[in-house]
N, C-alpha and C positions, 0 to 999 in steps of 0.2 A: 675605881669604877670598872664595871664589867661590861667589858663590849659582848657582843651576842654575834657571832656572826651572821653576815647578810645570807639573806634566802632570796636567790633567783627564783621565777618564777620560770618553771619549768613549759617550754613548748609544749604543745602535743606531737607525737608522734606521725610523722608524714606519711606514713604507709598506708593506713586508712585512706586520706585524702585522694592520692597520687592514685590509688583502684579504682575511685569513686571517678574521678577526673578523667583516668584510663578508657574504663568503662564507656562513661560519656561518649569521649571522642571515639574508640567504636563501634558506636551503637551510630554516629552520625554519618563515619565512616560508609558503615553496610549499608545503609538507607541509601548515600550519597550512590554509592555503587550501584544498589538496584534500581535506581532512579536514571543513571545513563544507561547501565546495560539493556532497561526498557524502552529507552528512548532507541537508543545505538542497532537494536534488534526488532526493532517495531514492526518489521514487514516479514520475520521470520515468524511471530509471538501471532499477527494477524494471521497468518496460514495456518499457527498450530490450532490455536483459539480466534476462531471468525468473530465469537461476540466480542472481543478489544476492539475491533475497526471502529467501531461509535464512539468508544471513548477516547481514543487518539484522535479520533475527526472533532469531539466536541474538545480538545486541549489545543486546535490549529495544526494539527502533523495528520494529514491524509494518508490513509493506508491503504494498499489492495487487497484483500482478503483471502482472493483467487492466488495473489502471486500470482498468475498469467495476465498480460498487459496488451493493449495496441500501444502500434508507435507507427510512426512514419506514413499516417492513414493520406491518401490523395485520390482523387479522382477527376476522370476526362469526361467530358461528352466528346464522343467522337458519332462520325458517321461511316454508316456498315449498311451498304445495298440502299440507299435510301432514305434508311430509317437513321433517328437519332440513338444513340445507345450511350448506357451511363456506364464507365469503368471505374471499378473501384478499386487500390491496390494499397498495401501495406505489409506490417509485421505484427506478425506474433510473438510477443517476448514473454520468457521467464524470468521476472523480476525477482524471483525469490533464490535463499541458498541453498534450493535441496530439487531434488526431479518432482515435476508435478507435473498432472497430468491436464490435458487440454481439455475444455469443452467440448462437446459434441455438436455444437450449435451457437451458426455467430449470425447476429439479427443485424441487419442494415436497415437503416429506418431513414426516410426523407419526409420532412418539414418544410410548410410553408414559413410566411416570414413576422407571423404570430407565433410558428411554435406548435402548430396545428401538424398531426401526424396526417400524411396527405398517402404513403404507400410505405412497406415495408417488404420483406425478402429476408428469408433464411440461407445459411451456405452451410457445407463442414468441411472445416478447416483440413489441410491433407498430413498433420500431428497428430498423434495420439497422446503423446508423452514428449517432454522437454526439459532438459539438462539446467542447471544451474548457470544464466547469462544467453541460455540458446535463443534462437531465434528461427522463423519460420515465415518465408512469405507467402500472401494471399494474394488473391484477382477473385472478381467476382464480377459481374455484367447482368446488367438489365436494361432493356430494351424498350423505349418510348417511355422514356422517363418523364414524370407532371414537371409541366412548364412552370408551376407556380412554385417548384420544389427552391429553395432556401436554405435550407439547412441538412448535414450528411450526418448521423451518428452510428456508430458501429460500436458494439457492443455482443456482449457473450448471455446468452437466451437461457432463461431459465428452467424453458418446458423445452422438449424435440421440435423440428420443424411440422 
């Protein structure tokens, strides 16, 4: 009798697969990657391109757009000759990693305790320009300020005083 011999049944070659597999994982890789470096840079990416700020705000990560920020905002009533006067004091920060430039115009606005704007006031900031972390303080004052005022916001004005 005649044996025949056996015939393995030949693998396929793994090189194909292993490129294909390759492939994948950095295709998931770069994605992974642009996906933190836009998370990671968010507030650099909002200064270069201001239309991101919505779409990081509507994913829960609030951005500044500006890069220039308040901080540290407080205010006194004190009294001065008689009258009541409202002081307002804080920082100007450059939240962003490159030199930007300051507004021209920071709006203080007082609110009743609806939320009702009751008086507002312009100032300009004594910055022009701010470094990467810098900061800048402000003072600003106004005089017989509405009793029914509630609420401080300060904020950077879109149009001039």
């Amino acid at each position: 009798m005649r044996r025949f011999p056996a015939y393995r049944r030949r693998a396929p070659p793994l090189g194909p697969k292993l490129a294909v597999v390759a492939g994948w994982v950095g295709l998931i890789a770069v994605v992974l990657l642009i996906a933190v470096s836009a998370v990671r840079y968010r507030q650099d990416i909002a200064v270069i391109w201001p239309q991101s700020a919505g779409v990081y705000s509507s994913l829960g990560l609030p951005v500044n757009a500006s890069g220039i920020d308040f901080r540290q905002v407080d205010y006194k009533r004190e009294s001065e000759d008689g009258q009541i006067v409202l002081a307002v004091t804080g920082m100007i920060v450059n939240a962003g990693g490159r030199e930007l430039p300051v507004p021209q115009t920071v709006r203080v606005t007082l609110s009743d305790a609806s939320k009702r704007e009751l008086y507002h006031w312009n100032f300009k900031p004594t910055a022009t320009v701010l470094k990467p972390g810098q900061s800048v303080p402000f003072t600003t004052r106004f005089s017989s300020p509405p009793a029914a005022a509630r609420h401080l916001e300060v904020r950077f004005a879109k149009d001039g005083p």
